[in-house]
C-alpha positions, 0 to 999 in steps of 0.5 A, spaced: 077 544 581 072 542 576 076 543 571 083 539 575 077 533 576 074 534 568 081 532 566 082 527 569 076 523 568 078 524 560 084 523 560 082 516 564 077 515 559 081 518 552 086 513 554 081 507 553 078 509 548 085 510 543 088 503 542 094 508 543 095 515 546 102 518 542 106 524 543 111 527 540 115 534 540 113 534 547 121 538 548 117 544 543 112 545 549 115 551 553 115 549 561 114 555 565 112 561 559 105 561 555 105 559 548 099 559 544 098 552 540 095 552 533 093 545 531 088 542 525 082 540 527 079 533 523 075 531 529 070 536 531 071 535 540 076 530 541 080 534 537 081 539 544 082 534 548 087 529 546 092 537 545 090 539 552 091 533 556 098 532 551 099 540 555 101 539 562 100 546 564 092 548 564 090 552 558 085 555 554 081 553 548 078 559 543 071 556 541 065 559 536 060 563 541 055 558 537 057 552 543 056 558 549 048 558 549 047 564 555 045 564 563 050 557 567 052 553 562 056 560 558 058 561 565 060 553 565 064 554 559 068 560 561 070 560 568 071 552 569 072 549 563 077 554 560 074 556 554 074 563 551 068 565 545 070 567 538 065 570 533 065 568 526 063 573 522 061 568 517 056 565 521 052 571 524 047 571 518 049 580 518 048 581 525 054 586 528 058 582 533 065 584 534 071 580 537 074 586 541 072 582 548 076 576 546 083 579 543 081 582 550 080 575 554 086 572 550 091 578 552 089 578 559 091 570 559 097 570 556 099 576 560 098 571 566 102 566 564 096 561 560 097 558 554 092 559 548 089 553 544 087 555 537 084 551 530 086 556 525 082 553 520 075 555 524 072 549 523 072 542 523 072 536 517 076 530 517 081 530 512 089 528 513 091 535 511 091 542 513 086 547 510 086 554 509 088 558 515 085 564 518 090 569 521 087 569 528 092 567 532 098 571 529 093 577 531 093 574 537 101 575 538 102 581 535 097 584 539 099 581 546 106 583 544 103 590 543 099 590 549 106 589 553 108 595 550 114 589 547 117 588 554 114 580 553 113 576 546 109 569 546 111 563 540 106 560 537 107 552 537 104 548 531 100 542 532 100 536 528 093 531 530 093 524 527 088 518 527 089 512 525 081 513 523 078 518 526 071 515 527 073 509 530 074 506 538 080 503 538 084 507 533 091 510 534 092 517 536 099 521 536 098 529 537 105 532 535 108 538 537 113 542 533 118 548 534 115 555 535 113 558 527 119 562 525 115 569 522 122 572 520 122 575 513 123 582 510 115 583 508 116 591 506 112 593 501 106 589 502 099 591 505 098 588 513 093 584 510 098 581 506 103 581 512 098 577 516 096 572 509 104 570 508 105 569 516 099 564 516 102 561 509 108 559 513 104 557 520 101 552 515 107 549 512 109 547 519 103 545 521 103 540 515 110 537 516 107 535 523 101 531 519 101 525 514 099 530 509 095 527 503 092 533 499 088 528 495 083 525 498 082 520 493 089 517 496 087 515 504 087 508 502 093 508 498 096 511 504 093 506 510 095 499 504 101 501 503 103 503 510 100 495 512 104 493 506 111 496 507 112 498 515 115 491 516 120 491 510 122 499 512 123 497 521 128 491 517 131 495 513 133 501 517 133 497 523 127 501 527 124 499 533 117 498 533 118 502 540 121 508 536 114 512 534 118 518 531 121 514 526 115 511 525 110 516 524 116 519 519 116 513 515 108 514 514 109 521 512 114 519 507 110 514 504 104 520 503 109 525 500 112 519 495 105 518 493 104 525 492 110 526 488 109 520 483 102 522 482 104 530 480 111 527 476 110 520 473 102 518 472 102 512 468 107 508 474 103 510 479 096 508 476 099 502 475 102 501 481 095 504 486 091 500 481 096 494 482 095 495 490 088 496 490 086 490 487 091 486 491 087 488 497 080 488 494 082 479 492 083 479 500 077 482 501 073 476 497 075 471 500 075 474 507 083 475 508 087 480 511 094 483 509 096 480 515 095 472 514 097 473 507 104 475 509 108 469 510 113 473 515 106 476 519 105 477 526 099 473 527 102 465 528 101 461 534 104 464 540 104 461 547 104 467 551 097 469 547 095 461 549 097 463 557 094 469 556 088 467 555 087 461 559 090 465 566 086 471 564 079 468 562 075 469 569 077 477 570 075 478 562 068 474 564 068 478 570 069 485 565 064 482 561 059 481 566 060 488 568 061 492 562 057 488 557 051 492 559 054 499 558 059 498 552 053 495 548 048 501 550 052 506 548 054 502 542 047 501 540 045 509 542 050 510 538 048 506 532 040 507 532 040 514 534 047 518 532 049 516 526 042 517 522 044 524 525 050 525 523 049 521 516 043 526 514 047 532 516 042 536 519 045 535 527 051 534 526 057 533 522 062 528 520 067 529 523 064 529 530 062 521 529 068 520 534 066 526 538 058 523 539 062 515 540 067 517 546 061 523 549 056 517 548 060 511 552 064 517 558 056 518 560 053 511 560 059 509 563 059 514 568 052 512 570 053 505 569 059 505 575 054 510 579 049 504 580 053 499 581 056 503 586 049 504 590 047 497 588 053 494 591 052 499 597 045 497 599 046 490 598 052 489 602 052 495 606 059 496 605 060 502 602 067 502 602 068 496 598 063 499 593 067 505 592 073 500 591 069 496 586 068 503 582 075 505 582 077 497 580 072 498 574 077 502 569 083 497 570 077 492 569 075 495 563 082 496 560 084 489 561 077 487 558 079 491 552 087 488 553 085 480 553 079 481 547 085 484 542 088 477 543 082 473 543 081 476 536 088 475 534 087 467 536 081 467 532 085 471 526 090 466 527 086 459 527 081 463 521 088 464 517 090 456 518 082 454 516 083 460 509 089 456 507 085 450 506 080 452 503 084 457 498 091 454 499 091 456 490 089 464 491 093 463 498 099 462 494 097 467 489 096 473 492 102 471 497 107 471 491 103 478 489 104 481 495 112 479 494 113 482 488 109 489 490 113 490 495 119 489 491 116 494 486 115 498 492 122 499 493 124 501 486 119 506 488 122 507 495 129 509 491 127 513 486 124 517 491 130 517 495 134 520 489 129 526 487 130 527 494 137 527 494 138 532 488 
């Protein structure tokens, strides 16, 4: 029951925290069979969440024995909320510990018909790449399928997690599921450490086909400028849908593989063509520009629905202003003064638990938020049952709030844009004319690339 009502609430809360919650693969999910799910791990705590809540079925989540702590709350862990502690010898600082009870927990599950959720790269740190894995999971499978005496087998389903910016609120989200990792292969010869060792190099090959991988670090802008430069050119030309999100997330893993493939095989073009792109963007920035308003074909115009929008809907974004202007700016400001320091000096926390501490930050303030309005609104007016209306009204409030601000801030683009023009027009036309031709030399590139492919 606690952990049927917990998901509900995250799946509410994950759901206005992402600007976009995108599955794909959802047909790679086994429907009536347990699976044990492998997934990258850049996000420390969102990371469980946005999978589970993808799984329709209740699952089961691998955790360092660190996060249990002892007495209720490794009791709450364990029994409601699903989670199965892992000793990590390398944190153990030489005491003995051994991992006999979890392969044991793990068993008994998947014997029961529960999936299982491992992060095979046994931490988290955000890069847009998959790390060395351990062989946990793969353990898990042969072992359950001895402790079945072979009579029953469990796939192992790769995960690929990817955020438009993993430390952001609002960001874009899209988990994807693959089909089962194929270990089949002739490994005579070789040690069991080395079976285990080549079966997780394949798990991780999958895996890295359901990412945007960038194995260089120093590309990650690379990547977002010239997926903002060209997306529209490529749903044109292939005549995609904006609505066709695995076409789209195709296209952004093209985009990182061709960069990798002409950073290894032709440096000098690509020194060229980055640095090319990279001042395009930092001209934009000096005179406060965006991609978007530079673009002459750009989705910031004028636009009647935005105008009718935003006059019609003004008095129930003021009404979610009124209401959630408090905690929105509380947890915010927690956040700012109180986390980030934290998570900056590295003592407490990580970097990649930034998103982790924002969405924890403002799920709890906002609980407590609609809780005392809930007993406010009861006492003054003593209709309690209006006051229970008014908090399940609270989320579509918010939802809306947050719907209605993102078309305020395109109108404030598109009337900036009308000002910068003025202002700039000189530098406006350059970098327009800029941007036209780096498209076309992005092109040149796009071709080449397709034929390498080809041969």
């Amino acid at each position: 029951m606690i952990y049927f009502i917990l998901k509900q609430l995250i799946n509410y809360s994950i759901r206005a925290f992402f600007r976009q919650f995108v599955i794909l693969g959802k047909k790679n999910i086994p429907k009536n069979s347990p699976a044990i799910f492998v997934a990258n791990h850049p996000s420390a705590l969102i990371d469980p969440l946005v999978v589970g809540l993808s799984i329709d079925a209740r699952i089961y989540f691998l955790a360092g024995e660190n996060w249990f702590g002892k007495g209720f709350q490794s009791y709450l862990f364990k029994e409601h909320f699903n989670m199965i502690p892992v000793h990590r010898p390398w944190l153990s600082n030489g005491k003995p510990a051994s991992n006999v009870e979890m392969f044991r927990e793990c068993y008994k599950s998947l014997s029961q018909g529960k999936s299982i959720l491992i992060f095979p790269e046994a931490s988290s740190e955000t890069v847009s790449r998959i790390r060395e894995l351990k062989t946990g999971a793969i353990r898990i499978k042969e072992g359950f399928e001895e402790y079945m005496k072979h009579e029953a087998t469990v796939p192992i389903i790769p995960v690929g997690i990817n955020y438009s910016n993993p430390h952001e609120f609002q960001s874009r989200v899209v988990v994807n599921f693959g089909a089962p990792v194929d270990f089949s292969g002739d490994y005579s010869g070789l040690e069991p450490t080395d079976v285990l060792r080549t079966k997780a190099e394949k798990m991780q090959k999958e895996m890295e086909n359901l990412i945007i991988n960038i194995s260089n670090d120093a590309n990650q802008d690379l990547v977002r400028y010239i997926n903002r430069l060209f997306i529209n050119v490529f749903k044109v030309e292939e005549g995609i849908s904006s609505k066709d999100e695995e076409a789209l997330f195709s296209y952004a893993q093209g985009v990182a593989n061709a960069i990798e493939y002409y950073e290894k095989n032709d440096q000098d073009s690509f020194s060229k063509m980055s640095g090319r792109i990279k001042a395009y963007f930092e001209d934009l920035k000096s005179i406060g520009a965006t991609d978007d308003q530079i673009n002459r074909s750009s989705r910031i115009k004028f636009s009647i629905y935005r105008i009718l929008l935003l006059s019609i809907g003004a008095p129930i974004a003021f009404l979610s202003l009124l209401f959630f202007y408090v905690p929105f700016g509380l947890s915010k400001g927690i956040y700012m003064k109180k986390l980030k320091p934290m998570i900056e000096k590295g003592k407490t926390f990580d970097d990649a638990f930034t998103a982790s501490m924002i969405f924890a930050t403002g799920l709890v303030i906002f609980m407590i938020w609609n809780l005392l309005l809930f007993l406010g609104l009861g006492l003054l007016t003593g209709k309690w049952l209006l006051a229970l209306g008014s908090m399940f009204l609270g989320y579509p409030l918010f939802r809306f709030g947050l719907y209605y601000s993102k078309h305020v801030i395109f109108q404030i683009q598109y009337l900036k844009a009308k000002r910068l023009k003025k202002e700039h027009s000189t530098e406006f036309e350059r970098l327009s004319l800029e941007r036209e031709d780096i498209i076309k030399e992005l092109k040149k590139f796009k071709e080449g690339y397709i034929r390498t492919k080809e041969n």
